[in-house]
VEXDREN-2710 file (C-alpha; in Angstrom, 1 decimal):
% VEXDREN-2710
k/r/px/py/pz
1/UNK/-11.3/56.0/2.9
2/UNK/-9.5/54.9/0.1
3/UNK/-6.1/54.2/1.8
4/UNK/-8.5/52.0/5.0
5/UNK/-10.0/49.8/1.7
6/UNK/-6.1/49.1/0.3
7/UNK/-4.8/48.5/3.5
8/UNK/-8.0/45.9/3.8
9/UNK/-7.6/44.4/0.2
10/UNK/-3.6/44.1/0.8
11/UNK/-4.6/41.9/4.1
12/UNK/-6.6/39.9/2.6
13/UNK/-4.0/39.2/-0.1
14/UNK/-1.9/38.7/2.3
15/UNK/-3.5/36.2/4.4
16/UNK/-5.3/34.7/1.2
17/UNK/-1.6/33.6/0.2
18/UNK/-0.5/32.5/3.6
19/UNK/-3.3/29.9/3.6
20/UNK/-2.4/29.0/-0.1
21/UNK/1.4/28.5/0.6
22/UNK/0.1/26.7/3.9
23/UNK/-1.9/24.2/1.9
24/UNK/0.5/24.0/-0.7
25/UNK/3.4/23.0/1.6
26/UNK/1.1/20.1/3.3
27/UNK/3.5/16.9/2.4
28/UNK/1.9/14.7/-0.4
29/UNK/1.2/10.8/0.4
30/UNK/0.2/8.2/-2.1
31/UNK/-1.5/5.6/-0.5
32/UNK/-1.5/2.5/-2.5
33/UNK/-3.5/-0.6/-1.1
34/UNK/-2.5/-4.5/-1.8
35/UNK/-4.7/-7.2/-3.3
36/UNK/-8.6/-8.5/-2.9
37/UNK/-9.4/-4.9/-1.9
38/UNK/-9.4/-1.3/-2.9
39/UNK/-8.5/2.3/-1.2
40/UNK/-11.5/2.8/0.8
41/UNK/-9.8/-0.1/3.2
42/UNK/-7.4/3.4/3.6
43/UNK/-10.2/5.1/4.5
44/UNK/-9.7/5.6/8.5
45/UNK/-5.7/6.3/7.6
46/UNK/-6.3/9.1/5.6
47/UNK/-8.5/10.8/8.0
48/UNK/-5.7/10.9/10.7
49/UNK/-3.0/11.9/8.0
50/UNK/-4.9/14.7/7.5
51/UNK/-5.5/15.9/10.8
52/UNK/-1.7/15.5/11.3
53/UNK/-1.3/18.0/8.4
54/UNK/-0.4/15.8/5.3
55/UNK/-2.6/15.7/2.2
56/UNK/-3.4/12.3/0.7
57/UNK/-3.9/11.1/-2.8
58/UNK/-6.0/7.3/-2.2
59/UNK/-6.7/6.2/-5.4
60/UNK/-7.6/2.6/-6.6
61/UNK/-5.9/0.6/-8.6
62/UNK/-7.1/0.0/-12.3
63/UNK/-10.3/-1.8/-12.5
64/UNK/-10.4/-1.8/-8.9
65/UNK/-12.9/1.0/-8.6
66/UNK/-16.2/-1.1/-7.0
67/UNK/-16.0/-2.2/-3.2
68/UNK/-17.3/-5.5/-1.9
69/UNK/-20.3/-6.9/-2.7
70/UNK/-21.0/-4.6/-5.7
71/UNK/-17.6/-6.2/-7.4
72/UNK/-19.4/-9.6/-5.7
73/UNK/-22.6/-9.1/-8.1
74/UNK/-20.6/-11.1/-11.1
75/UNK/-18.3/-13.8/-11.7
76/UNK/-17.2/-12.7/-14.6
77/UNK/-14.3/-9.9/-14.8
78/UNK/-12.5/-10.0/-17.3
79/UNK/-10.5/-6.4/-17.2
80/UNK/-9.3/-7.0/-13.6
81/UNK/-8.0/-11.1/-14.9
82/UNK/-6.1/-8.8/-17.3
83/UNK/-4.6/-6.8/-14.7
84/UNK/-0.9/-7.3/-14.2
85/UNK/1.8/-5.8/-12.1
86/UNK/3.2/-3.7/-14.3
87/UNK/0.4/-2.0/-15.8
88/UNK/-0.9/-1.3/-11.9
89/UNK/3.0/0.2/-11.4
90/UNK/2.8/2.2/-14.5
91/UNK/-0.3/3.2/-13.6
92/UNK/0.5/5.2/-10.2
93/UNK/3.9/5.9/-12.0
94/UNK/1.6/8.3/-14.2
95/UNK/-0.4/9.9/-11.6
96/UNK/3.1/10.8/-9.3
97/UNK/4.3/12.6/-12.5
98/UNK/0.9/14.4/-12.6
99/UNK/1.0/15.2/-9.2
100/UNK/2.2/19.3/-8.1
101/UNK/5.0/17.7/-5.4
102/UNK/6.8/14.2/-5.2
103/UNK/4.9/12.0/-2.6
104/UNK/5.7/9.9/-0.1
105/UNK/4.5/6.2/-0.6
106/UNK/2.7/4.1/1.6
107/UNK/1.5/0.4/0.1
108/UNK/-0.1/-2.3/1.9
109/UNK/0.4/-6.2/0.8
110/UNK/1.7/-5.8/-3.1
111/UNK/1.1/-2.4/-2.7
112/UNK/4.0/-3.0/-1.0
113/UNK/6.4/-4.4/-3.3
114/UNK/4.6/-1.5/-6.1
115/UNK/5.9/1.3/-3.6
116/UNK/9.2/-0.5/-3.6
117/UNK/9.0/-0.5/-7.5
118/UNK/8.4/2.9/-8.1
119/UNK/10.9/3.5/-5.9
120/UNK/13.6/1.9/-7.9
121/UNK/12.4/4.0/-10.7
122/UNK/13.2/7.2/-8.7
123/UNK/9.5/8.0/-8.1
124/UNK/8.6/9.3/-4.5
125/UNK/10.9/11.0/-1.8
126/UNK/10.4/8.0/0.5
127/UNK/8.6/4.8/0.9
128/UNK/6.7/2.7/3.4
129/UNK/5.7/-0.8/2.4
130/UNK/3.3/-2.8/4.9
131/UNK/3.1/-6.7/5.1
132/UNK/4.7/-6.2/1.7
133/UNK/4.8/-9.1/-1.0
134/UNK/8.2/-10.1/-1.3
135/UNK/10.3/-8.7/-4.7
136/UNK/11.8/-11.8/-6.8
137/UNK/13.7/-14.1/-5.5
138/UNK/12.8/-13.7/-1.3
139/UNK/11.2/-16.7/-0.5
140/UNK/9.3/-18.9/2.2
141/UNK/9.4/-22.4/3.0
142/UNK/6.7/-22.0/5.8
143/UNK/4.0/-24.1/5.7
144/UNK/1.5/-21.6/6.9
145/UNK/2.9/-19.4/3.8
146/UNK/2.4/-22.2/1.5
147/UNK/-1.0/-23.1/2.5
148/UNK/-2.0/-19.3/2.2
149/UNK/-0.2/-18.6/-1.1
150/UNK/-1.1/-22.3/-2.9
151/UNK/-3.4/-20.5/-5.5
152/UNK/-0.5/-18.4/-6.7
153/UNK/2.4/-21.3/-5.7
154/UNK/0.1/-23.5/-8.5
155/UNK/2.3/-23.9/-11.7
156/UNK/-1.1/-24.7/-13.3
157/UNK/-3.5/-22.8/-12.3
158/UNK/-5.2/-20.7/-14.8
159/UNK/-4.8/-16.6/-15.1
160/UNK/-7.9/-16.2/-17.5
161/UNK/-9.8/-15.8/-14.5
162/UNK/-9.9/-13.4/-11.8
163/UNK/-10.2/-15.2/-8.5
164/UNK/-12.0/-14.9/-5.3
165/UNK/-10.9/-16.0/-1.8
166/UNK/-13.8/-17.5/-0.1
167/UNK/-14.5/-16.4/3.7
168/UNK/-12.6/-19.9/5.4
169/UNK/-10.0/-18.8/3.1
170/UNK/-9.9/-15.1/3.7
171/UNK/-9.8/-15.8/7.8
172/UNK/-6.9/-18.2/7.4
173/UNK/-4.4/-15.8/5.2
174/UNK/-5.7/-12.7/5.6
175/UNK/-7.9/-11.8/8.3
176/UNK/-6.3/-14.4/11.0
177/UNK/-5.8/-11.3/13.8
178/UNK/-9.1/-10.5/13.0
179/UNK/-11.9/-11.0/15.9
180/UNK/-14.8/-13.5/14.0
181/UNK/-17.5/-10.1/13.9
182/UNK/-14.6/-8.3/12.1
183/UNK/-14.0/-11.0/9.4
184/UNK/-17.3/-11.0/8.8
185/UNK/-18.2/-7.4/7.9
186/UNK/-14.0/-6.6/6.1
187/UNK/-15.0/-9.7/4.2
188/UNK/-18.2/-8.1/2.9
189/UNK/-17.6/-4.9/2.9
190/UNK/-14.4/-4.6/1.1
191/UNK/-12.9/-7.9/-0.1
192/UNK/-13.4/-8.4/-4.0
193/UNK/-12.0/-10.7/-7.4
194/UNK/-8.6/-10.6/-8.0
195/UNK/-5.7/-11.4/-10.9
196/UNK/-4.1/-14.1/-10.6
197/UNK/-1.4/-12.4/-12.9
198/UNK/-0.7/-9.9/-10.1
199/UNK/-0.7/-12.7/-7.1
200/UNK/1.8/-14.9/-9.3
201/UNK/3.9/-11.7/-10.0
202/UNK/6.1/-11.7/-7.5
203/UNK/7.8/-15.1/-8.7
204/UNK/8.6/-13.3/-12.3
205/UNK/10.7/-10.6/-13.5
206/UNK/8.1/-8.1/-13.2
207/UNK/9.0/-8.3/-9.4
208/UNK/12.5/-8.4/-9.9
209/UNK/14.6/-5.5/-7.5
210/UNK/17.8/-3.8/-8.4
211/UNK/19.2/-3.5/-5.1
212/UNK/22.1/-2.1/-5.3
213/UNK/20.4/1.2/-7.7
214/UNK/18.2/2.0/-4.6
215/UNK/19.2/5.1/-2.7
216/UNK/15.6/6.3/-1.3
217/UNK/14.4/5.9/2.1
218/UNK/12.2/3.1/2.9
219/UNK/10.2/1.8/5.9
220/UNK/9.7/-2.2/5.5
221/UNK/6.8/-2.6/8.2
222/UNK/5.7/-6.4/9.3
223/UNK/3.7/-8.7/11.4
224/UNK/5.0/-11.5/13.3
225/UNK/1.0/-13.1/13.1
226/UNK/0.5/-12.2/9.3
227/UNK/0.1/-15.9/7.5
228/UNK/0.6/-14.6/3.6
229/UNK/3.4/-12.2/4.1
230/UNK/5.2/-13.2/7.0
231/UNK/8.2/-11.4/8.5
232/UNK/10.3/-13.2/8.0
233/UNK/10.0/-12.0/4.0
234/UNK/10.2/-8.5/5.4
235/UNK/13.5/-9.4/7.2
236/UNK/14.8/-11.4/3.9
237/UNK/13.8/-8.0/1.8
238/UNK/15.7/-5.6/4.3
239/UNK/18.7/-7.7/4.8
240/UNK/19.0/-6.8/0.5
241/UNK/18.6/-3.3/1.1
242/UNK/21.2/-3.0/3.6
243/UNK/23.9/-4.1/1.7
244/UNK/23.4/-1.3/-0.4
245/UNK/21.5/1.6/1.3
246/UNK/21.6/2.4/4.9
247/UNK/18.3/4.6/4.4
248/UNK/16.6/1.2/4.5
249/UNK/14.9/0.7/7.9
250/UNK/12.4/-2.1/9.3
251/UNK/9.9/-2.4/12.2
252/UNK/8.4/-5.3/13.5
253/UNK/5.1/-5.4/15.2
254/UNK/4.5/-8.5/17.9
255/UNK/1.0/-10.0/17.3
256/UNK/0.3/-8.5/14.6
257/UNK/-1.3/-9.9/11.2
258/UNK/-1.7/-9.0/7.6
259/UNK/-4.4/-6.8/8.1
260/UNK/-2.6/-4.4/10.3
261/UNK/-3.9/-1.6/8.5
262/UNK/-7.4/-2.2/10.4
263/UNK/-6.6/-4.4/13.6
264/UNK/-6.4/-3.5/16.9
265/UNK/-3.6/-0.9/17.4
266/UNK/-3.6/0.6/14.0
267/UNK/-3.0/3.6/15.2
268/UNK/-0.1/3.4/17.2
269/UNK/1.3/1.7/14.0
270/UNK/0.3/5.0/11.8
271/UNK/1.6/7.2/14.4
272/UNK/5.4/5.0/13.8
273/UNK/4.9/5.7/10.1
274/UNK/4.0/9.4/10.3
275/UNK/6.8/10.3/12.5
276/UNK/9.3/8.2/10.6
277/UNK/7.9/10.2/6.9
278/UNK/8.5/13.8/8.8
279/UNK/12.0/12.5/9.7
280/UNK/12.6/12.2/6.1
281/UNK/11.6/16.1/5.3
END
């Protein structure tokens, strides 16, 4: 009797540490999202990186905790008008160094150019950066992009105020591959005030890319329909990359606009991005 109960205990033991080692070797992603929204727009994406056996961290940025119209219920926010760049690149910077195995980064929009960040700083085992906001320096002369970006472009406008992009805006720059019913319920659902110290970031040195130090893998990922980050900023950002690092790859999606992350096909575009983070194992 007493050898059946070890040889029970030691098989439970057993399997008890299979199914820890088994979650514990589940790859890590940090999902970081991009401007005028938080991470429940990751929501859907997490589910199916799950099923396919990774583990996702999908946190918000700083201040960035409230969804829609609960963020909506005030004009005045003063803590996310404060919100810069590098205090939102610190910030997951901080939570990679807490985390029990380096992630792989996805970032939509100027979660983006932050995955691209903490990458130069040697933070993550790979990157993927979505309709990213272009680092320093790559630039647009497209009208569409100018029209889309004018509140950031503005040498004047004020950063003591967080702003909000109204719904004829949000269609227009965001939302343009969006079917009308859609723009309607993303617009109130998720999209909320923003710092215009993060949307003017990308023209200062808090944007600024050391090319030439980067030696991690990275995915650039674009739309050839997306209005405020078009791909042409994508291409721009990879053509850097390459000089230097041949672990730099791009993919371009036809028809497809800044909000990729929800529009028709996101799957297929997850499925791309999955595949290409195993590759990197």
């Amino acid at each position: 009797m007493i050898h059946w109960c070890r040889n029970i205990y030691i098989l439970i033991l057993f399997y008890g540490c299979m199914v820890f080692r088994t979650e514990a070797a589940k790859p890590k992603i940090l999902l970081i999202h991009g401007m005028f929204l938080n991470s429940q727009c990751y929501d859907e994406w997490v589910q199916t990186l799950n099923s396919k056996g990774f583990d996702c961290y999908n946190i918000s940025w700083p201040t960035k905790e409230e969804l829609g119209m609960a963020n909506r219920t005030t004009t005045s926010h003063p803590e996310i008008a404060k919100l810069t760049l590098t205090r939102i690149v610190n910030y997951y910077d901080s939570i990679i160094t807490a985390m029990p195995d380096t992630p792989y980064l996805i970032g939509h929009s100027m979660g983006g150019l932050v995955v691209q960040l903490l990458l130069q700083r040697g933070k993550g085992k790979a990157g993927v950066a979505i309709c990213s906001a272009p680092p320093k320096g790559i630039k647009s002369y497209k009208l569409s992009y100018i029209k889309a970006n004018k509140p950031a472009l503005a040498l004047f406008k004020s950063t003591k105020q967080a702003y909000l992009m109204s719904f004829k805006k949000y269609t227009y720059a965001l939302a343009n591959m969006l079917i009308k019913e859609e723009q309607k319920n993303t617009y109130r659902k998720w999209l909320m005030y923003e710092s215009m110290k993060v949307w003017k970031a990308p023209l200062t040195k808090e944007a600024k890319i050391d090319y030439s130090k980067s030696v991690k893998p990275l995915l650039l990922v674009s739309g050839t329909k997306d209005v405020i980050t078009p791909s042409i900023l994508s291409d721009k950002t990879y053509r850097k990359y390459k000089k230097y690092n041949r672990k730099v790859v791009q993919k371009v999606y036809t028809n497809r606009g800044h909000m990729i992350l929800m529009e028709t096909g996101w799957m297929d575009v997850l499925n791309d991005i999955s595949l290409w983070l195993l590759k990197q194992s």
